[in-house]
Structures are given as structure tokens and as C-alpha cells.
N, C-alpha and C positions, 0 to 999 in steps of 0.2 A: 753515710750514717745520718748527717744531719737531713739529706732528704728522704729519708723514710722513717725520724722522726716526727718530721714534719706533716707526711700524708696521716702516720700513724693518730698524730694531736687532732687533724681534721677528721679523719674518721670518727674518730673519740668524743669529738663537738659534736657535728653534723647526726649521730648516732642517739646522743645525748639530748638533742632539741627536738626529734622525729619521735621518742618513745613516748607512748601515750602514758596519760597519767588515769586514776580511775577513783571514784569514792571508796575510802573505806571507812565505816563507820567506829566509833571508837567506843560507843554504845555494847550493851550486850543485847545480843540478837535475839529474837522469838521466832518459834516458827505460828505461820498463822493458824487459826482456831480451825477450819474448814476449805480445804481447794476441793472446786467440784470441775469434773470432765463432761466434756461434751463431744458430743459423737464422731467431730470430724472436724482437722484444720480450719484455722478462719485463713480465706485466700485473698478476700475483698473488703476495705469497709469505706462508710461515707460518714456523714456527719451526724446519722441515723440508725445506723445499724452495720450490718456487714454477711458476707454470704461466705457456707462454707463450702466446702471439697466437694460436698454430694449434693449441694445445690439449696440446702434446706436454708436458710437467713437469721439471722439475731434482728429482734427488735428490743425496745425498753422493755418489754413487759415478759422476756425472753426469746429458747427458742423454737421456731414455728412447729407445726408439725405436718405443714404442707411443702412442696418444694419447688422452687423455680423451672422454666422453660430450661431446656438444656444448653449451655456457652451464655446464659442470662446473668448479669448480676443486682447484686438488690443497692437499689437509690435512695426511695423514702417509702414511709410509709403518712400516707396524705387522704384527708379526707375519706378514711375508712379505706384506703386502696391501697393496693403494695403495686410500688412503681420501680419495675426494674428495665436494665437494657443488655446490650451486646455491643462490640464493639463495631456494627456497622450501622448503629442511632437510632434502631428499632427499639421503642419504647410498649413494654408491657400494662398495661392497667386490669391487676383483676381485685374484686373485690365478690362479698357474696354471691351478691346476683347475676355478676358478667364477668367477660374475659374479652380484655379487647387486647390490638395489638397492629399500632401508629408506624410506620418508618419514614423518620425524618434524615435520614441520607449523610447524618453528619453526626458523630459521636455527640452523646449528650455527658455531662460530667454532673449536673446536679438538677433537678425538677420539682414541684410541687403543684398541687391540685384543690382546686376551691369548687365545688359544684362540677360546674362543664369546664372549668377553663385549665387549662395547665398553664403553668411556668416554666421556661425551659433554660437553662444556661449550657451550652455547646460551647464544643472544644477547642471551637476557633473564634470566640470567645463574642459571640452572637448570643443575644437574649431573644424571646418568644414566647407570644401571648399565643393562646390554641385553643379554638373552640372544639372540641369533643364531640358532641353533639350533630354540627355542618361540618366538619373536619374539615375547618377555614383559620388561617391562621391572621390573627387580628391586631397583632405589632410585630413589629422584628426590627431590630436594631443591630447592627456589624461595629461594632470597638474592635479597638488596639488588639491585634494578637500578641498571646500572651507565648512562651516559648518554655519557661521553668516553669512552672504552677510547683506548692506545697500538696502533696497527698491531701490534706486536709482541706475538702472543699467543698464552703458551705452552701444548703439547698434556699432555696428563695423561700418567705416565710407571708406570706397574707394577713393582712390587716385589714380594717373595715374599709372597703373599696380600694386597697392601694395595695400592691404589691412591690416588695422590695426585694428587687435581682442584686445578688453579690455577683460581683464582675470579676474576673479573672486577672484585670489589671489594676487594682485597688479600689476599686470604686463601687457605691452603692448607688444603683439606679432605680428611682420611685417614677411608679405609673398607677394610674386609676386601669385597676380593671373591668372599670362598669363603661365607659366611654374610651379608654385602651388610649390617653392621650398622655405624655411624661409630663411627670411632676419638677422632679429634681435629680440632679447629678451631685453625689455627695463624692467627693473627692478624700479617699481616708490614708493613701499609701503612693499617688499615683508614679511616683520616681522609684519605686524601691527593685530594684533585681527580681526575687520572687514576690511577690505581692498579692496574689489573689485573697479575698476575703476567704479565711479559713473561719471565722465561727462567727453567727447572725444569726441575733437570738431579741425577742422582745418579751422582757422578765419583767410584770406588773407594770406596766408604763415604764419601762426603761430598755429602750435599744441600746443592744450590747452589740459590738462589731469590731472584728481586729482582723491585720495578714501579720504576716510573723513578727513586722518591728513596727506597728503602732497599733494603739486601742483607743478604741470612740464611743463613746456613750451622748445618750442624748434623753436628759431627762429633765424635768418640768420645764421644759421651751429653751435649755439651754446644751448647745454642744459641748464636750468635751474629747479632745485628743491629747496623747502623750506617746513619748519614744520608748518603746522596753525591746530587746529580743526576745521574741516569744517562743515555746518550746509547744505549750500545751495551756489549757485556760479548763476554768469551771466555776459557776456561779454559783454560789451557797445563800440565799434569801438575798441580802441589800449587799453582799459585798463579793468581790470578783477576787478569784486567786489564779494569780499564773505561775508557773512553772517556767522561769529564764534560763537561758542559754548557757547562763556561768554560775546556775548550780545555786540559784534562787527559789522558792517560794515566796509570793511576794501579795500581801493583801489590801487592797484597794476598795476604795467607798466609791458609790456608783458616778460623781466627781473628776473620781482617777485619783483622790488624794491617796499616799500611801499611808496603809495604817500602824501596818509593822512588814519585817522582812527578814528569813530567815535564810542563812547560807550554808548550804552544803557542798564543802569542800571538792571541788571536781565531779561532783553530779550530772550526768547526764540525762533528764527526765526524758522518760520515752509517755508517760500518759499523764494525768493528775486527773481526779475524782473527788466526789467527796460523799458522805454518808449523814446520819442524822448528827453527827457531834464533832467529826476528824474530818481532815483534809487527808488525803493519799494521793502518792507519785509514787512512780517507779523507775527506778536508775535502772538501765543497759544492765549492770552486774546482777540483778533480780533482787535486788534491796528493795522495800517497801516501804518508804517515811510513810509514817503514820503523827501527824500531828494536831490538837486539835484545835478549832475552829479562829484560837486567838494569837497562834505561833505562840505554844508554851509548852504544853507538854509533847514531849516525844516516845515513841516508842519505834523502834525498828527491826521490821519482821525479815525473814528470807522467804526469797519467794522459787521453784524451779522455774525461773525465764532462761529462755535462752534468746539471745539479742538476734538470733536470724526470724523468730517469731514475728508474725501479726501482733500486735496488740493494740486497744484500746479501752478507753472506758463510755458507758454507756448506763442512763439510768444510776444505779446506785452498786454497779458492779463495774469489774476491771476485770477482759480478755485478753488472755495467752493464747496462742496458739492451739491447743482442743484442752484449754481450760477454762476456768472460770472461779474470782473469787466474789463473793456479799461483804459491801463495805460498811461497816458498823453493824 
């Protein structure tokens, strides 16, 4: 008897430490004002948009009404062009006037386009400058393979002659792409398990750059980095809100200082967004924090998510699965 008390109390532990916990709001719920459907599952997305079941794409400004090469998925939309691939590194470029179509033999994961030149960041975590034009390629650089990468992986972004590649193993690597000679190695994560630069963004003179557990900013000639677990990020004019790990909201001046921070109990933020006045996240259980801009007022909507869905936010909306809602 006492040893199958005994297994019984271990079970009883071991049972007890493994059952997940989940947000539950204590708030009274809303439902929201408008969900609108869209014609078909989202199966892919980038840091840009995302491709659905029947090939058509989301960009910011919605969705297409043209549709991708068939087994193609959509990357960026750069320089007037939608640049999509496959997964044997075949890279689309159509735009208006052409239709072209590169195969570089090696999985691409994020790309962008300035004039003739592309930027490329491959799977095995290789950057590349690409003339278009001579179909010559005019840098390439081999880094650290990366082995975990975050789904969320950001596209290189062009500045006035430099281009800044997010790297797969925390690092942001600057090159002139008028003379294709590296600038600088900005080291923002380099030790962390998964690390690749999930979002690189330069918002008014301020580069924004994070992988899941630090953020960097770099504004008027000064760096800034700090530790958060990151879930999800989004910039609202001058200040940065993230979505952390243990069910945070958390608002930051472009610094990194914190301004305020708001917790929700066992939260698990699957996106965060924001609109002209609120911040919006969305918990695994299809909860909707809606809060607005200064963590003070709340309101929490229900949403139908279901946690095996796609989702993201994009623009000034947030994707479910063949849904979509308008934030503010």
C-alpha cells in the first residue's frame, strides 16, 4: 500500500507540473466590430506578407488579385516587384513590365531588390549581392550555419548605398552596394540558440533590429541593446512594443528605455499589431488585448482563432487563417 501510494503522489506531482496553464481574462469580453474572410488559408508568410492555398499573396495594402508560379511562395514585395521562390532557390521577379526567373540552387529565406541588384539571404546562411541586369553576382559571403532559425525572418532592407543583410546567426551585416565592399559586422545576438534577426526595420532615422532575446536600436550615432524574450514586436511612431514570452506588453522609447509594462497572466502572444490609437495581441486561446497606446485602457475582444492557424499581423490588420481583422 505504501508503494502505491507512493507512485500514486508522483503521478499526482509530475501530472500537476506538466498541465499547461492558459490566460483567462477577468475582464468582460467583446466580440469584435467586423472579421472579414478571405478566399483561402494563409500556408506561408515572411516578414512582408504571406501566400495563400491557391497561390494568390497578402501584401500591406491587401489581397493580390494576381497569383504566383505554382509550389512558389511569396518573399517581398521590393522595388515595385513581387519576389517570390520554391523550395529549390528559384527566385521569381515579376513586376509590370517583366517576368523574370534566377535559380540560385540553394534555398533563399528572405531577399530584396534596389534597381538591378538583389539581396539575398540563403538557407545555409550565405548573403548575396546580384546583378540582374549581367546575371553576375557581386558579393557573397558564407557565415556560421544556422540549424534552429525563428519562422520569423527578416528581409534585408536598402539604404542610400548600403545594404543591411540580417543574418541567420544574430548578426547584421552592412555592405555598400554601389562598390559591393562590407562596411560593418554588427553583432546583436551572436551566442543565443535561435537567433536570427527576426525584424529590421529603419523607422525615420532609427534602425530597429531584434532575434527573440535582444533588441537594438541605433539612433542619432548611438547604439542601443537590451535582454527581453521576445514573442512578437511592432513600432507605433517613436516607441517599440513587444510582446514577451511570460505574457508581457512592454513599451520602449527608441533608447530601449522602458516606458511602461503591462502583464497578462499566462499569455501567450501568437502576433501584436497596432492601429491608429491601440496596441493589439493575440493569445493562442483567440483573446484579443486591445490596449491603447499608453498601457491604460483595456478592452478585450474574442476572436474565432484557432492555435493550429497561420497568423500574423501586417500593415494595420491581423491574419487568421482565411480570415482577417482592421485594427482601429
Amino acid at each position: 500500500m505504501k508503494n502505491l501510494a507512493f507512485i500514486l503522489t508522483i503521478i499526482f506531482i509530475y501530472s500537476g507540473c506538466s498541465s499547461k496553464q492558459y490566460y483567462k481574462p477577468t475582464e468582460q469580453l467583446h466580440s469584435y466590430k467586423k472579421i472579414s474572410t478571405i478566399e483561402d488559408d494563409i500556408i506561408d508568410y515572411s516578414s512582408t506578407g504571406a501566400t495563400l492555398e491557391n497561390s494568390k499573396y497578402i501584401l500591406k495594402d491587401g489581397i493580390s488579385k494576381l497569383s504566383l508560379k505554382d509550389g512558389y511562395k511569396f518573399l517581398n514585395q521590393s522595388d515595385n516587384t513581387i519576389l517570390s521562390t520554391n523550395n529549390s532557390g528559384s527566385l521569381s521577379l515579376k513586376n509590370k513590365t517583366d517576368d523574370q526567373l534566377i535559380n540560385f540552387q540553394t534555398k533563399i529565406v528572405s531577399v530584396a531588390k534596389k534597381d538591378n541588384i538583389l539581396a539575398l539571404v540563403f538557407a545555409d546562411n550565405s548573403l548575396m549581392l546580384y546583378n540582374i541586369n549581367n546575371n553576375q553576382t557581386k558579393y557573397k559571403e558564407y557565415l556560421n550555419e544556422s540549424v534552429l532559425n525563428d519562422i520569423q525572418i527578416a528581409s534585408p532592407v536598402f539604404l542610400e548605398n548600403i545594404v543591411l543583410f540580417p543574418t541567420l546567426d544574430g548578426r547584421i551585416i552592412l555592405v555598400n552596394y554601389k562598390n559591393f565592399n562590407k562596411i560593418k559586422n554588427i553583432n546583436i545576438d551572436p551566442k543565443g540558440q535561435i537567433n536570427n534577426i527576426i525584424y529590421l526595420s529603419n523607422i525615420k532615422d532609427t534602425l530597429v533590429a531584434a532575434t527573440d532575446h535582444k533588441i537594438f536600436t541605433f539612433v542619432n550615432a548611438q547604439a542601443h541593446i537590451k535582454d527581453f524574450d521576445i514573442m512578437h514586436l511592432t513600432v507605433k511612431g517613436k516607441y517599440i512594443y513587444l510582446a514577451s514570452l511570460d505574457g508581457n506588453i512592454i513599451k520602449l522609447d527608441q533608447t530601449l528605455k522602458v516606458i511602461k509594462k503591462r502583464k497578462f497572466k499566462f499569455a501567450k502572444f501568437v502576433t501584436i499589431g497596432h492601429g491608429d490609437n491601440f496596441i493589439y495581441a493575440l493569445d493562442t486561446q483567440g483573446y484579443l488585448v486591445s490596449v491603447d497606446d499608453k498601457l491604460n485602457d483595456l478592452i478585450i475582444f474574442e476572436l474565432p482563432y484557432d492555435s493550429d492557424e497561420k497568423v500574423f499581423s501586417l500593415g494595420s490588420r491581423i491574419y487568421f487563417g482565411d480570415k482577417y481583422i482592421d485594427l482601429d
